[in-house]
N, C-alpha and C positions, 0 to 999 in steps of 0.2 A: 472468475471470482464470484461468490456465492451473497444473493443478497436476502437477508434475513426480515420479511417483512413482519414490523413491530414486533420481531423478539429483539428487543432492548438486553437482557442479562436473563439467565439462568443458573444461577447458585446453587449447587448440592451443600444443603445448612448444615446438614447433620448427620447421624453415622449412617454409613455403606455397610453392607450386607459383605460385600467384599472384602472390606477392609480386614484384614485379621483373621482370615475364615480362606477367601478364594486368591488373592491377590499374592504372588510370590513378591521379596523383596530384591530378586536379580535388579540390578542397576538397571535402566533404562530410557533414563531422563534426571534432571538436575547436572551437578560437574562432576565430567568423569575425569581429568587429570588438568592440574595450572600448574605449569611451569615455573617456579620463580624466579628462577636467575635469566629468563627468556622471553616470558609476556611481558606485557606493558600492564605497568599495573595502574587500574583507575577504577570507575565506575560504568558499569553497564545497563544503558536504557531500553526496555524493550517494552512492548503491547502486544499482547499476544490477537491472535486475528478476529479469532472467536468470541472473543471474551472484554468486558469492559473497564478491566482493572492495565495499568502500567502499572510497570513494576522496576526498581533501580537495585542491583546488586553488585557487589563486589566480586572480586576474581575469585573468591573459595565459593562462589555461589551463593551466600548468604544475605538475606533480605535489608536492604537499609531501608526504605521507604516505597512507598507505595501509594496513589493514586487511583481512587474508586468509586468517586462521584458521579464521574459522567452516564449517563443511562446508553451511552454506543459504542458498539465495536467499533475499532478503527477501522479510519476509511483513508489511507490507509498510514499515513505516518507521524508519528510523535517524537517530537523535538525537547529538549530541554535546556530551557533559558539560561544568559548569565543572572537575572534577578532569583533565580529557584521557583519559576513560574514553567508549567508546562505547557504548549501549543500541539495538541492533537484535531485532525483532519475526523469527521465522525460519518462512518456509515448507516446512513439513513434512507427513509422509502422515500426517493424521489421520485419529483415527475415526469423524469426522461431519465433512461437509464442508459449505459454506456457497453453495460452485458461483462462489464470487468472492471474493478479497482472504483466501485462506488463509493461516492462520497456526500459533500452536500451541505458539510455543514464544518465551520473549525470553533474550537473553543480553546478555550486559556484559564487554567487552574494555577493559582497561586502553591506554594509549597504546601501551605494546612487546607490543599483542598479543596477551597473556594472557588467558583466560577467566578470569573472577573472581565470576563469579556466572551460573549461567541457573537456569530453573523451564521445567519441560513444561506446557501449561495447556491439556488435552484431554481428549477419553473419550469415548464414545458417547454422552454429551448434552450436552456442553459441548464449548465450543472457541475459543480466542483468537484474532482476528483484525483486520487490517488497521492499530489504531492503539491508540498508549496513550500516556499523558503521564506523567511525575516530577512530582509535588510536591512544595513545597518543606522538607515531612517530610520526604520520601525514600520516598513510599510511591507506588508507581504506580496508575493508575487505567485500565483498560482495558474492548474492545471486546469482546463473546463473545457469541453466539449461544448458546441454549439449543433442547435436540429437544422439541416439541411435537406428539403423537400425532395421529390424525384423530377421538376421539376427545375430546384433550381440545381440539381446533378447534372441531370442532360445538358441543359445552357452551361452549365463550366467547361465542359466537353468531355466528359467522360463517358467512355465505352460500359454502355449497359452489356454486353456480353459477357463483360468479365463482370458482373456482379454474383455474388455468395448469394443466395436463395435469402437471406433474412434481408438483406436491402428493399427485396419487392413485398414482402409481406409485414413489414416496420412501414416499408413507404417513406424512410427517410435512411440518411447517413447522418457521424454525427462528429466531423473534424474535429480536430484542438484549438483553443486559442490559450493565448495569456492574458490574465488579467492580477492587473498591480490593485491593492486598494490600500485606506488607510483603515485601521481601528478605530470606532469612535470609541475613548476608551470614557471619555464624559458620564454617557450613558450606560455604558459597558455593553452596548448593543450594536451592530450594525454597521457599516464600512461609507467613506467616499470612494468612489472607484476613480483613479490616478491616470491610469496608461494603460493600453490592450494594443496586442500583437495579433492576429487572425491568420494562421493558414491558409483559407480562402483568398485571401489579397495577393500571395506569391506562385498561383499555377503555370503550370503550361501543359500543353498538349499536341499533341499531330494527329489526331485522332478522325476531329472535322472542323473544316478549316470553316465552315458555317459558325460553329460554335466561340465562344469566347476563351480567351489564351491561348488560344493557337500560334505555332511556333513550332521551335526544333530544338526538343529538350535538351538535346548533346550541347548545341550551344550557348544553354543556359544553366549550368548548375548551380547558379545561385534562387531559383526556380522550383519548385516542386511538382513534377510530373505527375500527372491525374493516372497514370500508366503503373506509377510504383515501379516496383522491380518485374514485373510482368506478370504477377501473381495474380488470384482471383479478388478482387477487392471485398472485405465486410464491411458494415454499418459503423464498426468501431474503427475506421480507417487509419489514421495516425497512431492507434493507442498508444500515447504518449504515458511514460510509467516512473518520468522523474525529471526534476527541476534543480537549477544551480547556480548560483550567480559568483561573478568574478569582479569583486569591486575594485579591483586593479585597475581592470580593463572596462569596467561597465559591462559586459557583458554577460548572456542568458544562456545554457546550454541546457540540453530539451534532450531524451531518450527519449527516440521514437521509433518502439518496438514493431512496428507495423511496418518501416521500412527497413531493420536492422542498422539502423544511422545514429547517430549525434549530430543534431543540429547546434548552431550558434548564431544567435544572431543578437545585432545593437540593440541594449535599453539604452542609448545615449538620446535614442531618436523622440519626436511629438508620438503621438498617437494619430497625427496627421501623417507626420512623415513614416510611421511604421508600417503605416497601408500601401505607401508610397515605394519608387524604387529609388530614391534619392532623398540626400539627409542625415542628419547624426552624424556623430563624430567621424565614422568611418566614411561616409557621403552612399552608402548604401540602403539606406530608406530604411526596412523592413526585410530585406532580402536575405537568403542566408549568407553568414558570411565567411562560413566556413561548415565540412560537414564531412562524418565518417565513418567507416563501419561496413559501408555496402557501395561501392562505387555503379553497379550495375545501377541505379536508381536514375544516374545521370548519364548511362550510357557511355562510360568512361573502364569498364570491369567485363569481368566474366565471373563465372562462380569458381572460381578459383582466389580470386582477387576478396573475395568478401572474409570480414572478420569478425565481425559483430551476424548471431546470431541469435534475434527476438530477445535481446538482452536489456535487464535495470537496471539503475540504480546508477548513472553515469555522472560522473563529479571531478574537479579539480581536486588535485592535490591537494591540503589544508599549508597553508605558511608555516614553516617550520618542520615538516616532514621529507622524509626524501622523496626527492621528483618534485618538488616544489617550485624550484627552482626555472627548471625547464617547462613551468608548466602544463605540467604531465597532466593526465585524465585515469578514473581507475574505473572500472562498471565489473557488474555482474553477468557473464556472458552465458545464459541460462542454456544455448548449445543445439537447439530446436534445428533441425536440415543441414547440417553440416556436411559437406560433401565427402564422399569418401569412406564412412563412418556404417556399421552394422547398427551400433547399439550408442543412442544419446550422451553426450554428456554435458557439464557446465562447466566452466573454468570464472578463476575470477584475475582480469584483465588488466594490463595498463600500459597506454602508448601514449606517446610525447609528440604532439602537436609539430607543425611544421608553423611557427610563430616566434615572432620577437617580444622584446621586453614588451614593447609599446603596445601589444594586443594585436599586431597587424598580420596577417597571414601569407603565405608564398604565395607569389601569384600563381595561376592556374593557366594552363595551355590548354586551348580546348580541345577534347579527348580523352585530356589526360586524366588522373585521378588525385584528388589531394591525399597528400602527405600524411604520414609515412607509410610505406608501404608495409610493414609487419610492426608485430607487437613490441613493447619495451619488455614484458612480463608477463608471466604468465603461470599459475597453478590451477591444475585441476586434479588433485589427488594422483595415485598411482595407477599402473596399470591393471592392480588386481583389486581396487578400493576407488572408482570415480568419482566425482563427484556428482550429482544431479540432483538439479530441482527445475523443474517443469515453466514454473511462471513464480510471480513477485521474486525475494531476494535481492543482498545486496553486498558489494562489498566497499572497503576503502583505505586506503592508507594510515599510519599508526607514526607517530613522533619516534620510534626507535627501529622506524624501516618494516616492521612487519607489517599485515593485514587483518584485517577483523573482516569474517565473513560470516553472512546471514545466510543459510541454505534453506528460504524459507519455507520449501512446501513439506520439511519434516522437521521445523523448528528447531533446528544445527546451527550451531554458532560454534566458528572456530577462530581462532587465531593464527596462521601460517609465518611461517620465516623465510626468506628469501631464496634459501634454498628448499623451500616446500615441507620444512617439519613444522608438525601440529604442535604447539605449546602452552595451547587452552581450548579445552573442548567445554562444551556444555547444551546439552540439549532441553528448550524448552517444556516445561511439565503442566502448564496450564491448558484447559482445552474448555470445550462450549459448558461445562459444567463448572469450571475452576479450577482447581490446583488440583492434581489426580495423586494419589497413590502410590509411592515406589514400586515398579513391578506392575501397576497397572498394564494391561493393554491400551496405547495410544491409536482411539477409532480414527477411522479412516472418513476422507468429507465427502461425503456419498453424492454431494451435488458438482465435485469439483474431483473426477477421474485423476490421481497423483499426490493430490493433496491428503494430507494427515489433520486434523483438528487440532492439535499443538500447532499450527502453523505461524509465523512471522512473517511479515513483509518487510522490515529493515530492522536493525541493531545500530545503537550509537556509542561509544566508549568517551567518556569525558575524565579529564586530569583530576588527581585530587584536590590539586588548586586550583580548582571554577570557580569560579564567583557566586556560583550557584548554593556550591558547599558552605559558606563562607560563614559561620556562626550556627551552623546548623547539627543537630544531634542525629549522630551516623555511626550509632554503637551496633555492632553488625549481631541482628534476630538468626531467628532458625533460617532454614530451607523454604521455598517456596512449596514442594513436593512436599506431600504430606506422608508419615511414617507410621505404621502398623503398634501398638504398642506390645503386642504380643500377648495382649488380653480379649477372649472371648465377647465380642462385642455385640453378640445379641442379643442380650436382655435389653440393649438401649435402643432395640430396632422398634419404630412404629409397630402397633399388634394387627391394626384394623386400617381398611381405605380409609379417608378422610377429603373430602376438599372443603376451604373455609373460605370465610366471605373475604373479600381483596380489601385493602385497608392502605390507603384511606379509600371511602366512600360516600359521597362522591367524590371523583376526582377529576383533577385537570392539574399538568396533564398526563400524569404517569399512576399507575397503580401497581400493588404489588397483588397475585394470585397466589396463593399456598395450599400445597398437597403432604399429602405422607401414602407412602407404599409399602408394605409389610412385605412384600416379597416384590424379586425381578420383574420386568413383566414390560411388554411393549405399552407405552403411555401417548394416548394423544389428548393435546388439549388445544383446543378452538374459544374464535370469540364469534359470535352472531347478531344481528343485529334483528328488532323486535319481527320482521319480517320472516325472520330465519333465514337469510341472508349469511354464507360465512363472510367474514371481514379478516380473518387472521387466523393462521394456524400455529402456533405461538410453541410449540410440544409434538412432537410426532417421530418416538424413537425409545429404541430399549433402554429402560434406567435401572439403575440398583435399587435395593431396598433404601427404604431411608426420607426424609423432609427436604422438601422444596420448595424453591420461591420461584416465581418469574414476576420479571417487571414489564408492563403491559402502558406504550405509548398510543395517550390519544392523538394527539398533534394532528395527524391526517383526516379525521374522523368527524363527521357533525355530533354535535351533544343531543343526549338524548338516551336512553333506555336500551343497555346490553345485556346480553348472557354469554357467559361462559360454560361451555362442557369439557368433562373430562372423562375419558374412556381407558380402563385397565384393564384385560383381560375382562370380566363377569361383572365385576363394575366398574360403576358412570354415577355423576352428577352433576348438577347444571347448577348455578346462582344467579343472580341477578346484580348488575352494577349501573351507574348512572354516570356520563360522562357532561360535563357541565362548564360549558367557556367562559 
């Protein structure tokens, strides 16, 4: 996943050279068929990856509201409140990176827009990212990597042989934990932190019996083996790529794409006891306490036995849905090494727990594998039409039995029926510029091999009776995709280069930079620092004719005396800005 330092938003203001002239209007993006006697009809919440706007539509595709304040792409998921208040996760330059599903920062927009609370949740050992849930405290519970030295790898007893070539040259790993916190919402700034789970507390290994956790994984699969599934290990070890809580049961369920599993383990437990192997309601400390997907982890499988392939998005049923009951599980099986298999695919999954009412789980014989042993569900398109998408995505369960799936590395959203017909398609139309064109070409992410820049990382479908909506004006706008009018639009194209002074100036902590381009042409634009130092490549890619903005974060940055260049074909200009804390 691609981290965009201090490009905060890039807006195409005004007309495209394209528009009307190169751009055919073949369908391509927005919705291409709703069913109505067949979807679920509601509202749908997405954030496109690239881009700093969410956006909430209706099943014909059409714009009801929209959210554009924040200066950051998501990092990567947005939630929408029962108050009509949004909680998105925001990508931003941290100071330890994870190399996927950066994040670092969460904020909370009221309905008209307002920022009403964020917290920063970074540092050079820590770092938030990819997902996190509300409770229904109010306290959130999220994903964060912690830095782990080579140093303190060796002592947990991990086999440096099996390290990926980026462990020795990072000179760290950078496991998962959990961390609960509250909102101070007083202030609108900042968290108490409640309760943390750490990865690090649950090892084991046979690796060397000198080192620490040592033991015999087979015998412990409530344990996390430093071994994995015997793969080469990377720096991003766990990449854990989604969060869930089950307040039936008090319990956390954790995708972790790094072992092809679902983990589950007690929030019932202390923050003492969670380190612990003992405690909490279940009398199991921190330990997992149940777990699925890949049984080879625990030495229990073969590859035959695995189910879960590098898969997101893993969640309980919602109450009132089918599989609810049995508290079923649904994920996004993105399909990465599948055995057996020429050519990749994804499916989007759902199996049913080996669990009673009470949250308790089969007990386990050791060897053996927990429960169940194949899937309850399963679509992955047909044989002449697969599905795939590479990394993020997601899917889940629908109050009328069907699916909403997020295919996110080509920004596909579909709806599925039980017997696998499609009964709302619609593929996202926004990209690093904004809303594109009918018929545009949708660029490909030149940093992320599979990925398209339309991409999503998850979709939400919400009832027309939320609480959310509740008094709220939801007269359904145009198309997000924007339409050609069928009028020669060059006379309104810039004549000359231009760049202009950024405004406001000085600023703290955000600036806007503006260009215009009279013709195509590849554009780079940097920021320097009085040294000539570059500090930010903010622009570096082919654009259309046409006015543009970019929004330009100090936040990382000492105050003091900048310039900006920008480089088009034959011309270039430089300005000056002043950043000031």
């Amino acid at each position: 996943m691609r981290t965009r330092r201090f490009i905060i938003a890039i807006i195409l203001s005004a007309y495209s050279l394209c528009a009307g002239i190169m751009y055919s209007q073949t369908k391509n993006m927005g919705l291409f068929f709703n069913n109505t006697a067949k979807a679920w009809d509601g509202y749908t919440v997405f954030a496109p990856k690239q881009y700093t706007s969410t956006y909430l539509i209706n099943n014909d595709g059409k714009l009801l509201h929209q959210w554009s304040k924040s200066i950051y792409p998501p990092g990567q998921t947005v939630y929408l409140m029962e108050n009509g208040h949004i909680l998105r996760s925001c990508m931003t330059k941290g100071q330890l990176s994870s190399g996927g599903g950066e994040g670092g920062r969460i904020e909370e927009y009221d309905w008209d827009d307002n920022l009403v609370w964020y917290t920063d949740f970074s540092s050079t050992t820590y770092m938030q990212h990819h997902d996190f849930k509300r409770l229904p405290n109010g306290n959130l519970i999220m994903l964060v990597i912690e830095k782990k030295t080579l140093a303190e790898i060796e002592a947990a007893g991990f086999d440096n042989t099996k390290f990926q070539p980026e462990i020795a040259q990072k000179g760290y790993m950078v496991p998962d934990y959990v961390a609960e916190i509250k909102p101070n919402y007083i202030s609108g700034v900042g968290y108490t932190l409640i309760w943390e789970w750490h990865t690090w507390d649950h090892l084991i290994q046979s690796h060397d019996a000198s080192k620490n956790n040592y033991g015999v994984p087979q015998n412990h699969p409530e344990l996390v083996d430093c071994a994995g599934d015997g793969k080469n290990l990377p720096s991003f070890w766990n990449h854990m790529n989604s969060i869930d809580y089950n307040p039936g049961f008090d319990q956390i369920a954790l995708s972790v794409r790094g072992n092809s599993e679902v983990w589950i383990i007690d929030h019932s437990t202390t923050t003492a006891e969670a380190k612990a192997h003992a405690g909490g309601k279940r009398g199991r400390g921190g330990d997992l306490i149940y777990r699925w997907g890949n049984p080879l982890t625990y030495g229990a499988g073969t590859a035959s036995t695995e189910r879960f392939f590098q898969q997101h998005d893993v969640e309980w049923v919602k109450p009132g849905c089918p599989g609810s009951s049995t508290h079923n599980m649904t994920c996004f099986n993105n399909g990465l090494g599948r055995p057996g298999i020429t050519t990749n695919y994804s499916s989007a999954d759902e199996f049913t727990p080996a669990v009673d009412t009470n949250g308790n789980y089969s007990p386990l014989t050791v060897g053996s594998a927990f429960l169940p042993v194949n899937l309850t569900w399963t679509y992955a398109g047909d044989a002449q039409n697969r599905m795939y998408s590479e990394d993020i995505s997601g899917s889940y369960r629908l109050p009328n039995g069907n699916t909403l799936i997020c295919c996110g590395t080509t920004g596909l959203f579909l709806e599925v029926t039980t017997t696998g017909e499609i009964v709302w398609k619609y593929i996202c139309p926004v990209a690093l510029s904004g809303p594109l064109y009918q018929g545009a070409t949708i660029p490909p992410d030149a940093a992320h091999a599979g990925e398209y820049m339309n991409s999503v990382f998850r979709i939400y479908r919400y009832p027309k009776d939320y609480a959310a909506f509740s008094g709220r004006s939801l007269t359904p706008g145009g198309t997000i995709e924007k339409y050609t009018t069928g009028v020669d639009e060059k006379i309104h194209l810039p004549s000359s280069f231009n760049l202009y002074q950024n405004y406001p100036n000085p600023f703290n902590p955000s600036t806007t930079i503006s260009y215009q381009l009279p013709q195509e042409g590849v554009v780079s634009l940097k920021v320097y620092d009085v040294l000539g130092k570059e500090i930010a490549t903010l622009v570096h890619e082919k654009q259309a004719a046409g006015n543009y903005e970019v929004k330009f974060d100090g936040v990382h940055i000492p105050s003091g005396m900048y310039y900006y260049k920008i480089s088009a074909g034959s011309f270039s200009g430089t300005m000056k800005m002043m950043y000031v804390k």
